[in-house]
C-alpha atoms as a printed R data frame, in Angstrom:
   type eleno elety resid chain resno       x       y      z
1  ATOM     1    CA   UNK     A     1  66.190 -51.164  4.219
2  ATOM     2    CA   UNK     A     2  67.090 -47.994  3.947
3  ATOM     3    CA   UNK     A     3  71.035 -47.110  3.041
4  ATOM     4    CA   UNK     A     4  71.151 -45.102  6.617
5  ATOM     5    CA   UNK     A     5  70.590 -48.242  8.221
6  ATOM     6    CA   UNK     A     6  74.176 -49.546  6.813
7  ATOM     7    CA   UNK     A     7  75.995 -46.502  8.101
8  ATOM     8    CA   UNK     A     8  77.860 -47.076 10.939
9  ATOM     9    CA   UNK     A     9  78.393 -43.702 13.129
10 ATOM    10    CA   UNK     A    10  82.254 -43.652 13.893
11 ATOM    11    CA   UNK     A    11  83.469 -43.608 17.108
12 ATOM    12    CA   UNK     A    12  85.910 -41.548 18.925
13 ATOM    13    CA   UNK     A    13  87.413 -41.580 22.242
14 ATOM    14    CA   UNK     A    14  88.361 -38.105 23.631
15 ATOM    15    CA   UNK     A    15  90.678 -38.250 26.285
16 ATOM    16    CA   UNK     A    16  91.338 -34.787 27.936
17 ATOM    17    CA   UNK     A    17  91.961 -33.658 31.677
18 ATOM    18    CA   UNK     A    18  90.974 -30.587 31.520
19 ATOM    19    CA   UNK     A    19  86.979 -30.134 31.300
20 ATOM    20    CA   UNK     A    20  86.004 -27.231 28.867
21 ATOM    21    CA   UNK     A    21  88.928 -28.141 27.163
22 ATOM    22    CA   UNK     A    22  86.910 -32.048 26.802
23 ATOM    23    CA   UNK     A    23  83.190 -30.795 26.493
24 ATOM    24    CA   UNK     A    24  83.796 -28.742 23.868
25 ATOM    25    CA   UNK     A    25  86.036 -30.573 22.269
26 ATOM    26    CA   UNK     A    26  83.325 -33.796 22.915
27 ATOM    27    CA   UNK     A    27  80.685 -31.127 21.502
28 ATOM    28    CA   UNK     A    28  82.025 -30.828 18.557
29 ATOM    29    CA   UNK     A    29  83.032 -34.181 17.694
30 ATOM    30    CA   UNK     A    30  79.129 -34.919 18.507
31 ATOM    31    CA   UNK     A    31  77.787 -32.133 16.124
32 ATOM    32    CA   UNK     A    32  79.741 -33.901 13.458
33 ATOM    33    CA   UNK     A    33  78.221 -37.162 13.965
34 ATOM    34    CA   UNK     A    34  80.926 -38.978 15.941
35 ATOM    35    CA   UNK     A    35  79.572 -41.132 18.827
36 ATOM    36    CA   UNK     A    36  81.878 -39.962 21.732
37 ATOM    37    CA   UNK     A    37  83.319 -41.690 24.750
38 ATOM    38    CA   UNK     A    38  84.990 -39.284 27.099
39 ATOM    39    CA   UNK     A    39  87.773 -39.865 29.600
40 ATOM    40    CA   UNK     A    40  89.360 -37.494 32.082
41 ATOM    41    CA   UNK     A    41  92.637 -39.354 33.069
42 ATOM    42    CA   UNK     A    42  94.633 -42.343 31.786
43 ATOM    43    CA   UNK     A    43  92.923 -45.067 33.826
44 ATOM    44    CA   UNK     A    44  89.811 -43.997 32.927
45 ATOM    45    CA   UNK     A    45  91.011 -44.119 29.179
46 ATOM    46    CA   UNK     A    46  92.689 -47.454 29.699
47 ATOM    47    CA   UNK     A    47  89.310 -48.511 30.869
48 ATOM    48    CA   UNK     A    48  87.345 -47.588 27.833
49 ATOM    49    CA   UNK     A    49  89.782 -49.177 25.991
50 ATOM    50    CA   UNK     A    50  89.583 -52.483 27.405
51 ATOM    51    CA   UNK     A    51  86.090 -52.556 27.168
52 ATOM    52    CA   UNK     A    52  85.557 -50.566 23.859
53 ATOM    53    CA   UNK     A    53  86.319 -50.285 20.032
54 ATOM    54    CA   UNK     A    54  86.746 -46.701 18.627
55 ATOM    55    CA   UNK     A    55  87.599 -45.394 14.726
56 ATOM    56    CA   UNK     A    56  89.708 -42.459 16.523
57 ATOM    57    CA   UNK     A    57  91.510 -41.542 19.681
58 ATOM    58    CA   UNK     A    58  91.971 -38.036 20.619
59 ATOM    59    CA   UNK     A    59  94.890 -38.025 23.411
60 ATOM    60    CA   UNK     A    60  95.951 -35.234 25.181
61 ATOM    61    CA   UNK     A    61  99.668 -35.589 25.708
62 ATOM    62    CA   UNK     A    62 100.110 -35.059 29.349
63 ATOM    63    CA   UNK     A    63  97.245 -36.634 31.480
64 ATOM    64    CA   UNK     A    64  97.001 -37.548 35.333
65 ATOM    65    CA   UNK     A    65  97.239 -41.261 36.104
66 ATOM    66    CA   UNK     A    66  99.318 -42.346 33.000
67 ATOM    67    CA   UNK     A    67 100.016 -39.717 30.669
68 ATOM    68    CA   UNK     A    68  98.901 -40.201 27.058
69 ATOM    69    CA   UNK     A    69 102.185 -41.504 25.549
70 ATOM    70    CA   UNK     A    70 102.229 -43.825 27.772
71 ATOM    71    CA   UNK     A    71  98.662 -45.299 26.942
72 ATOM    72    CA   UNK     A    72  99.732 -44.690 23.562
73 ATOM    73    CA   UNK     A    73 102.948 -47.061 24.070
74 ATOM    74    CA   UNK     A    74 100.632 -49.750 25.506
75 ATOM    75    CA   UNK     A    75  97.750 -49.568 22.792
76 ATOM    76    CA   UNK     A    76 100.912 -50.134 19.754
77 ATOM    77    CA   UNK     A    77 102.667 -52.899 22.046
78 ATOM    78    CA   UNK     A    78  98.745 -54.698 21.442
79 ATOM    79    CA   UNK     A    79  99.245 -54.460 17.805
80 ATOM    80    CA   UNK     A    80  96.431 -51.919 18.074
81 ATOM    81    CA   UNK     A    81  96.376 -49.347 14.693
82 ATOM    82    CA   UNK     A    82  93.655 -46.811 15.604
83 ATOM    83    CA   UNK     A    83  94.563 -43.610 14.388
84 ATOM    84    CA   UNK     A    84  95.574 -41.360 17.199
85 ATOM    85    CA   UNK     A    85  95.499 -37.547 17.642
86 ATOM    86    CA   UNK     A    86  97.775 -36.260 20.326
87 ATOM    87    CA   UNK     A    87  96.855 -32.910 21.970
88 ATOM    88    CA   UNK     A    88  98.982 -30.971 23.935
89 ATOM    89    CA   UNK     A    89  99.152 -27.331 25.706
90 ATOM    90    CA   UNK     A    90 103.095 -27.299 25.975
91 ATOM    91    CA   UNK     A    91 104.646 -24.568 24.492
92 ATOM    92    CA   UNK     A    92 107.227 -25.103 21.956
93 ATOM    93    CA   UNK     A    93 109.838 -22.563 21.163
94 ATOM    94    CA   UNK     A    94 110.712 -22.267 17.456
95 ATOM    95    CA   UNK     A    95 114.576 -21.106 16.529
């Protein structure tokens, strides 16, 4: 066997409302090997995580149909360690 047969290819869910923000986002990921399951609201990502393991979760912040803390609240309540990385378009104003 070859050593590329032991690699795994890490998985990522994306979870982004707003489309070109997700495909290119998800086109990326994909270019740099990740195996990508895309969501475009919470109860699709609550979905995918029922049914799914992933090495990373990319959560945008504010999402229709439960917004990403939220999912983020239940998947640490689970015991549930992924690594998460919350995206958000909100402005921030720095003093």
């Amino acid at each position: 066997m070859s050593s590329d047969e032991f690699m795994t290819i890490p998985r990522v869910l994306l979870v982004e409302d707003e489309a070109r923000t997700r495909e290119s986002i998800e086109e990326g990921l994909r270019l740099e090997g990740w195996k990508v399951t895309a969501a475009a609201d919470g109860e699709e990502a609550q979905r995918c995580l029922d049914g799914g393991r992933f090495d990373l979760i990319v959560l945008d912040w504010m999402l229709p149909r439960s917004g990403g803390i939220e999912i983020l609240r239940t998947l640490r309540g689970r015991g549930q360690t992924t690594p998460v990385l919350m995206l958000t378009a909100r402005g921030a104003q720095l003093r």
